[in-house]
N, CA, C and O atoms as CSV, one atom per row, in Angstrom:
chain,resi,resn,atom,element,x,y,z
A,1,UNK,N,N,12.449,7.461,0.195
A,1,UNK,CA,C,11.073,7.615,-0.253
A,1,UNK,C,C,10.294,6.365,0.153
A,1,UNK,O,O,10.787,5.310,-0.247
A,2,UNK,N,N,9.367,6.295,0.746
A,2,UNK,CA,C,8.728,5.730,1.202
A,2,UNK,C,C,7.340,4.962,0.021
A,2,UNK,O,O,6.899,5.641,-0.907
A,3,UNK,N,N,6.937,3.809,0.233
A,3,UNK,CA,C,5.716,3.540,-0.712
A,3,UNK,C,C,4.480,2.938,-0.194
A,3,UNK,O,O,4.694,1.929,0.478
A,4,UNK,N,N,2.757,3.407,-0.367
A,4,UNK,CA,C,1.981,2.473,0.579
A,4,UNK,C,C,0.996,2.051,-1.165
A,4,UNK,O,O,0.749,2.706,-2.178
A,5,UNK,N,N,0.768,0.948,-0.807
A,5,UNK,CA,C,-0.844,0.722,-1.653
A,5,UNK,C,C,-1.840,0.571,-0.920
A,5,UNK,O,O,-1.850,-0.033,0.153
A,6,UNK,N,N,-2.677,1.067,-1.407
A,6,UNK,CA,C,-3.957,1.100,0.194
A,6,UNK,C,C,-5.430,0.658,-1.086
A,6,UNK,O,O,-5.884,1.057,-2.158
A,7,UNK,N,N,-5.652,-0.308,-0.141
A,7,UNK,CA,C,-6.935,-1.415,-1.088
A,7,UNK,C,C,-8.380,-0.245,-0.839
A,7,UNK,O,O,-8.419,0.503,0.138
A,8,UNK,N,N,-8.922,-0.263,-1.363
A,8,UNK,CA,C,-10.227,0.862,-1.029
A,8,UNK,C,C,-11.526,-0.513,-1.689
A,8,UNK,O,O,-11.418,-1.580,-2.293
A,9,UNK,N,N,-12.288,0.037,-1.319
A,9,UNK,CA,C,-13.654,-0.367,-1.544
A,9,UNK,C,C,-13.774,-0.445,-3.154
A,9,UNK,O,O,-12.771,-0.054,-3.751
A,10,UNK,N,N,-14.680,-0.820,-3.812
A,10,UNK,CA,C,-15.268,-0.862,-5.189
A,10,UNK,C,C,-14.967,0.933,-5.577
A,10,UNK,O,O,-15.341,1.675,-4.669
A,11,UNK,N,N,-14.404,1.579,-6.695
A,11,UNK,CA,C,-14.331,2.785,-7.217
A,11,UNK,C,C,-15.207,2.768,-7.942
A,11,UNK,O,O,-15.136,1.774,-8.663
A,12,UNK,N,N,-16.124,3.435,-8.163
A,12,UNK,CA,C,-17.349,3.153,-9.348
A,12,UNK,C,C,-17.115,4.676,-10.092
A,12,UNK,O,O,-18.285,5.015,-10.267
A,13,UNK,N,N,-16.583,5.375,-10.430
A,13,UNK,CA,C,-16.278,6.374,-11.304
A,13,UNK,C,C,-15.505,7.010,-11.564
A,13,UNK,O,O,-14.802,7.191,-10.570
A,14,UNK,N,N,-14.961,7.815,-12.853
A,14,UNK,CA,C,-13.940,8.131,-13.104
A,14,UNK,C,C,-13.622,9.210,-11.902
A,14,UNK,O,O,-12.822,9.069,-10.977
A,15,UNK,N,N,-14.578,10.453,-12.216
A,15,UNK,CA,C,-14.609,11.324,-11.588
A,15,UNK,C,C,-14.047,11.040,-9.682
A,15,UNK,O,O,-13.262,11.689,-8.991
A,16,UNK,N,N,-14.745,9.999,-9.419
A,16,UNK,CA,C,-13.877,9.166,-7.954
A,16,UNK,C,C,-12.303,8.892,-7.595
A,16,UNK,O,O,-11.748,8.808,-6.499
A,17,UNK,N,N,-11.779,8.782,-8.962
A,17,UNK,CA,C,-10.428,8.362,-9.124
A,17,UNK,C,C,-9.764,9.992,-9.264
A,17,UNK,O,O,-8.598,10.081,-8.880
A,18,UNK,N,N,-10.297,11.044,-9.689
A,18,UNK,CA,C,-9.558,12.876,-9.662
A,18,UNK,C,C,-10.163,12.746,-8.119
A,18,UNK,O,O,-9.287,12.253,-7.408
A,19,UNK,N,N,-10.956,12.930,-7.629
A,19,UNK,CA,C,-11.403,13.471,-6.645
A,19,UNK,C,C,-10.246,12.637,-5.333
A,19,UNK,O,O,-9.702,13.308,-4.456
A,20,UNK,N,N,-10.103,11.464,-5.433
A,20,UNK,CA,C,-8.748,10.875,-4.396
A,20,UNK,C,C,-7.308,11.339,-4.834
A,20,UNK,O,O,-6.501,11.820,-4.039
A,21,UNK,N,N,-7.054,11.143,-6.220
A,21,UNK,CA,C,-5.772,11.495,-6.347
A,21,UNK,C,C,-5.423,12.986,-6.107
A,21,UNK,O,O,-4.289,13.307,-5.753
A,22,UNK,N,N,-6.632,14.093,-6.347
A,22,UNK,CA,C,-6.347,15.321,-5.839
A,22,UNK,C,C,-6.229,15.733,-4.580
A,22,UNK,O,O,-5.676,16.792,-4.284
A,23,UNK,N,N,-6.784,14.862,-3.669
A,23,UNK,CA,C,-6.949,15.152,-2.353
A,23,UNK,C,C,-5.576,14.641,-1.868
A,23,UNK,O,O,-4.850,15.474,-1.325
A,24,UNK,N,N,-5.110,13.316,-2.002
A,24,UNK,CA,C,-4.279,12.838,-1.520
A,24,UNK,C,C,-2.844,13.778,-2.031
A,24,UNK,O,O,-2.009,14.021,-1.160
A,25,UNK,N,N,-2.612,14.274,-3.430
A,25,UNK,CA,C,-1.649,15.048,-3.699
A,25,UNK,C,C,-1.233,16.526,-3.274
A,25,UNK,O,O,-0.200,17.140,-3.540
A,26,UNK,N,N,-2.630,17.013,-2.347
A,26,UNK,CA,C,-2.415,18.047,-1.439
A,26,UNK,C,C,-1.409,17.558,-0.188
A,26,UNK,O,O,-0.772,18.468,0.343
A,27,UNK,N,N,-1.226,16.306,0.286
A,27,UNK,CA,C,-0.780,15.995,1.543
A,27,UNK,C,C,0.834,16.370,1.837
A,27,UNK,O,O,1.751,15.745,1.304
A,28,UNK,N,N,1.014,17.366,2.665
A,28,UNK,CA,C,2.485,17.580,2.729
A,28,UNK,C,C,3.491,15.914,2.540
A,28,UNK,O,O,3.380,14.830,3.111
A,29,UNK,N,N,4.491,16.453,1.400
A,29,UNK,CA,C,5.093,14.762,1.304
A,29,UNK,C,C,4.912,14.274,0.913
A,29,UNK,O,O,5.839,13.467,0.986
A,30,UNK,N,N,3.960,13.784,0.072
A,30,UNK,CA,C,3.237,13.438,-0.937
A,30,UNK,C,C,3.703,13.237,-2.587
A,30,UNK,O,O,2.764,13.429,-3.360
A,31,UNK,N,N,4.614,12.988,-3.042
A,31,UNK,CA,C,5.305,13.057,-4.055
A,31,UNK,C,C,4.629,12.427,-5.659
A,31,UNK,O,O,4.976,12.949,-6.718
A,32,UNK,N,N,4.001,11.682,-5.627
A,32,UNK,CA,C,3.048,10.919,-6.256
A,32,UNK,C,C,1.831,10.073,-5.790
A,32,UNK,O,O,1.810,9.484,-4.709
A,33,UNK,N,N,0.899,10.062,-6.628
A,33,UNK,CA,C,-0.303,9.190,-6.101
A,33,UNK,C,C,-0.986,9.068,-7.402
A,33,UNK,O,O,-1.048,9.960,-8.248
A,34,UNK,N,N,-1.622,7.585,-7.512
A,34,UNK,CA,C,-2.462,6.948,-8.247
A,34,UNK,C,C,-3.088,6.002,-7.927
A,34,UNK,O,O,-2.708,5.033,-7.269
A,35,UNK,N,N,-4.911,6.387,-8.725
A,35,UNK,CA,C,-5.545,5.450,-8.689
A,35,UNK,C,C,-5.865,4.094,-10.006
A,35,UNK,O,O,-6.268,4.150,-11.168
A,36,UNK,N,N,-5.521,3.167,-9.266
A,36,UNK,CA,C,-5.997,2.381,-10.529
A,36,UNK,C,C,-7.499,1.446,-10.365
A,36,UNK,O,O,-7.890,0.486,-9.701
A,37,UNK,N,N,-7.739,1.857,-10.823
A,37,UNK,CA,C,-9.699,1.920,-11.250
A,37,UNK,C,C,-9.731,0.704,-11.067
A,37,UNK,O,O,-10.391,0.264,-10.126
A,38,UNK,N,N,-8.970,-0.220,-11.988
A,38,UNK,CA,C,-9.812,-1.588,-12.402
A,38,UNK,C,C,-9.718,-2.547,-10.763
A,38,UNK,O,O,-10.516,-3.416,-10.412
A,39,UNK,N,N,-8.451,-2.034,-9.949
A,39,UNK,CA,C,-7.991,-2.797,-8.813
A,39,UNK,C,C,-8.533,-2.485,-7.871
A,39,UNK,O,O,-8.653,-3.062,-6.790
A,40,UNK,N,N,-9.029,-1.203,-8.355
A,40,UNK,CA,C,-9.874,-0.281,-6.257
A,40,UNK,C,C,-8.206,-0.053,-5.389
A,40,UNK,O,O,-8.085,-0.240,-4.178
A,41,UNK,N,N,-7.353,0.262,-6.061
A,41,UNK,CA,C,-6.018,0.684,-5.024
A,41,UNK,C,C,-5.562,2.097,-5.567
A,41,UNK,O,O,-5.606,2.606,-6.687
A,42,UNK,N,N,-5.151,2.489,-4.452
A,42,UNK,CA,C,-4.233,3.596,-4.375
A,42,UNK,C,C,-2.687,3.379,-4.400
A,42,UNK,O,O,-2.090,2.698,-3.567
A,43,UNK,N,N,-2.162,3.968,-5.341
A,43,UNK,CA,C,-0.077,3.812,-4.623
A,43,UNK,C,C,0.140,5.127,-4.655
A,43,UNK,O,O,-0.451,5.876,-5.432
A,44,UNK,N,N,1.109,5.546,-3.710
A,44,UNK,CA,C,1.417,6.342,-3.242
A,44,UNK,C,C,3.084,6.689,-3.083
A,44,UNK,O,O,3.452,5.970,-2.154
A,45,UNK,N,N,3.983,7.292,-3.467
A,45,UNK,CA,C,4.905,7.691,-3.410
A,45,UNK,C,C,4.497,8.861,-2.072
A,45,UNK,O,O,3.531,9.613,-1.936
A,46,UNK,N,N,5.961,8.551,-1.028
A,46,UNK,CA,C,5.896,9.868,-0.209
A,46,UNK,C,C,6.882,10.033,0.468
A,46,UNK,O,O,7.571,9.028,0.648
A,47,UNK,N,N,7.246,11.079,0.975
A,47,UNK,CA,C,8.305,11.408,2.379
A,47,UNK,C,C,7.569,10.985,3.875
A,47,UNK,O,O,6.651,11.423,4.569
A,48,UNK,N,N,8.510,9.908,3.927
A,48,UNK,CA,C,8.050,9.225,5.168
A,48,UNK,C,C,8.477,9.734,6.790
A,48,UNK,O,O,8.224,9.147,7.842
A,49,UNK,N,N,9.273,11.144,6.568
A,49,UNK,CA,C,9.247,11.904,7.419
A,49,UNK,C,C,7.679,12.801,7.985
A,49,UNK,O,O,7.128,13.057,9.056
A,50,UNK,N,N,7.497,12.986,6.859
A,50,UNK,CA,C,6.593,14.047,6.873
A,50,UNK,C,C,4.836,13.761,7.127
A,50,UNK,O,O,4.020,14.457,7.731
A,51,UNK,N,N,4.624,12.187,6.256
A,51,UNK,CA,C,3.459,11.787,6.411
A,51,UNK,C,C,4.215,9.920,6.280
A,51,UNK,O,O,5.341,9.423,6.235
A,52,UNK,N,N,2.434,9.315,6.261
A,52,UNK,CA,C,2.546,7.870,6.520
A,52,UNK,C,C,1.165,7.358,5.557
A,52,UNK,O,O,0.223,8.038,5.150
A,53,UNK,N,N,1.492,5.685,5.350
A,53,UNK,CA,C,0.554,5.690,4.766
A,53,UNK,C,C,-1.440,5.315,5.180
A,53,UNK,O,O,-2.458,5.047,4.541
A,54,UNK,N,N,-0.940,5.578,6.961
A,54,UNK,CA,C,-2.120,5.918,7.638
A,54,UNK,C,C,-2.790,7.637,7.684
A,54,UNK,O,O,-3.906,7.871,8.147
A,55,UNK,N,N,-2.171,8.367,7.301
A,55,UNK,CA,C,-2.710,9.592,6.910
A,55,UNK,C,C,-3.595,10.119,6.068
A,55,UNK,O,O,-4.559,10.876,6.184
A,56,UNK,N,N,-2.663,9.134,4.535
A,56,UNK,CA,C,-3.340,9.072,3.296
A,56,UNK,C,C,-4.832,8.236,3.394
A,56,UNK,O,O,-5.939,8.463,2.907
A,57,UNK,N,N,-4.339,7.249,4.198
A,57,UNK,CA,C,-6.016,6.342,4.113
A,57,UNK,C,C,-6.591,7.036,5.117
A,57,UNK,O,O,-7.635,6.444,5.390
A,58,UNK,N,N,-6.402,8.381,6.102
A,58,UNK,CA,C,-7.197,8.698,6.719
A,58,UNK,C,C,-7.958,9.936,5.521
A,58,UNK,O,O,-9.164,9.896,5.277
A,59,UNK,N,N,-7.318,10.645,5.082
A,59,UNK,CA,C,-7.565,11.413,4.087
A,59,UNK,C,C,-8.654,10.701,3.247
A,59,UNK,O,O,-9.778,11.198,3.176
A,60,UNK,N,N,-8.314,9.424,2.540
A,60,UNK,CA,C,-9.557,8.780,1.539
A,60,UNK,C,C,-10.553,8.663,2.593
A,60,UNK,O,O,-11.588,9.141,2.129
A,61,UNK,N,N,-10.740,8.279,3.735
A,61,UNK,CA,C,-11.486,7.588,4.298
A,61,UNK,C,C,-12.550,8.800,4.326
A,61,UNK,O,O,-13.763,8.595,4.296
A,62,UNK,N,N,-11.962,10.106,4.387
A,62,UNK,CA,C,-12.697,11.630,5.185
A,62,UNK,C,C,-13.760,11.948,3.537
A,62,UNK,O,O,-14.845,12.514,3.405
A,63,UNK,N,N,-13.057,11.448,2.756
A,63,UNK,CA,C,-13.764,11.404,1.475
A,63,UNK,C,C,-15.472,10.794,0.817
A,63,UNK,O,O,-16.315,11.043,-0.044
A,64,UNK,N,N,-15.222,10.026,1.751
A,64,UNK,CA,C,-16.613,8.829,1.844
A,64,UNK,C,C,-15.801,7.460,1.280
A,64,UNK,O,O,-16.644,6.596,1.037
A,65,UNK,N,N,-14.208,6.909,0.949
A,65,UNK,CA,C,-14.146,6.003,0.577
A,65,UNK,C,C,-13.991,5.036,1.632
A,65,UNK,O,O,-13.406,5.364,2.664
A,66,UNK,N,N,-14.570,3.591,1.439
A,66,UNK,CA,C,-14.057,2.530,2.300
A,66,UNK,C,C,-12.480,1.990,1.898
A,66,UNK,O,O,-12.446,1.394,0.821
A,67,UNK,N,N,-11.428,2.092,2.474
A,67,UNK,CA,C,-10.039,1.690,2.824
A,67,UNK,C,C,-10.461,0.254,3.437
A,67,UNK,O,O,-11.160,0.121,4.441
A,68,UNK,N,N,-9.924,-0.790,2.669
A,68,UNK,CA,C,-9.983,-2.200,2.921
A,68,UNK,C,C,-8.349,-2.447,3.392
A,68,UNK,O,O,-8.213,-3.626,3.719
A,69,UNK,N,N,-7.537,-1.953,3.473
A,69,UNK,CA,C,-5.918,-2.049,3.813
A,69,UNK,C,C,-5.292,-1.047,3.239
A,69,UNK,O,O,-5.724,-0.210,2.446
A,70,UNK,N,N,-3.615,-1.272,3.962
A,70,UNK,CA,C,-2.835,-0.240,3.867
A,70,UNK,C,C,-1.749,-1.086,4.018
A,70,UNK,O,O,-1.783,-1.720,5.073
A,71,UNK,N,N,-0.537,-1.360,3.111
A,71,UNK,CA,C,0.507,-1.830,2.678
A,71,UNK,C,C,1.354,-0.759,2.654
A,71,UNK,O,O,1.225,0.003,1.696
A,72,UNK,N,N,2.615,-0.388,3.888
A,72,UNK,CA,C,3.350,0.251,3.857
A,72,UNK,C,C,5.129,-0.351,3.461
A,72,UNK,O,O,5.637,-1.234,4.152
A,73,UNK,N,N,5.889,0.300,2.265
A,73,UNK,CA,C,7.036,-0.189,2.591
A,73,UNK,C,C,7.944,0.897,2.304
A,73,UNK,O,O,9.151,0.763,2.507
């Protein structure tokens, strides 16, 4: 299982934090995902066969969020 935290821009609402974690938990492989508000990051549990954690930040990005990094391990 694979893990990324991916830094995003300022989150300014709750509703911002369902709207990424739902999107991102559609992603084939995808096993977990959370946002934590107060940090502006995403973590991500996933099958690193299947996806990466440049997918997921392409996914936020298609969202309107700014992705400041992507920490894959």
């Amino acid at each position: 299982m694979s893990q990324a935290v991916i830094q995003l821009g300022p989150v300014t609402c709750p509703s911002c934090i369902k709207k990424i974690e739902a999107a991102v938990s559609k992603i084939d492989g995808v096993e977990t995902v959370k946002v934590l508000f107060n940090s502006s990051k995403v973590k991500a549990e996933f099958d690193g066969n299947k996806t990466s954690g440049n997918d997921i930040s392409e996914t936020i990005q298609k969202l309107g969020y700014e992705v400041q990094s992507v920490k894959e391990s």
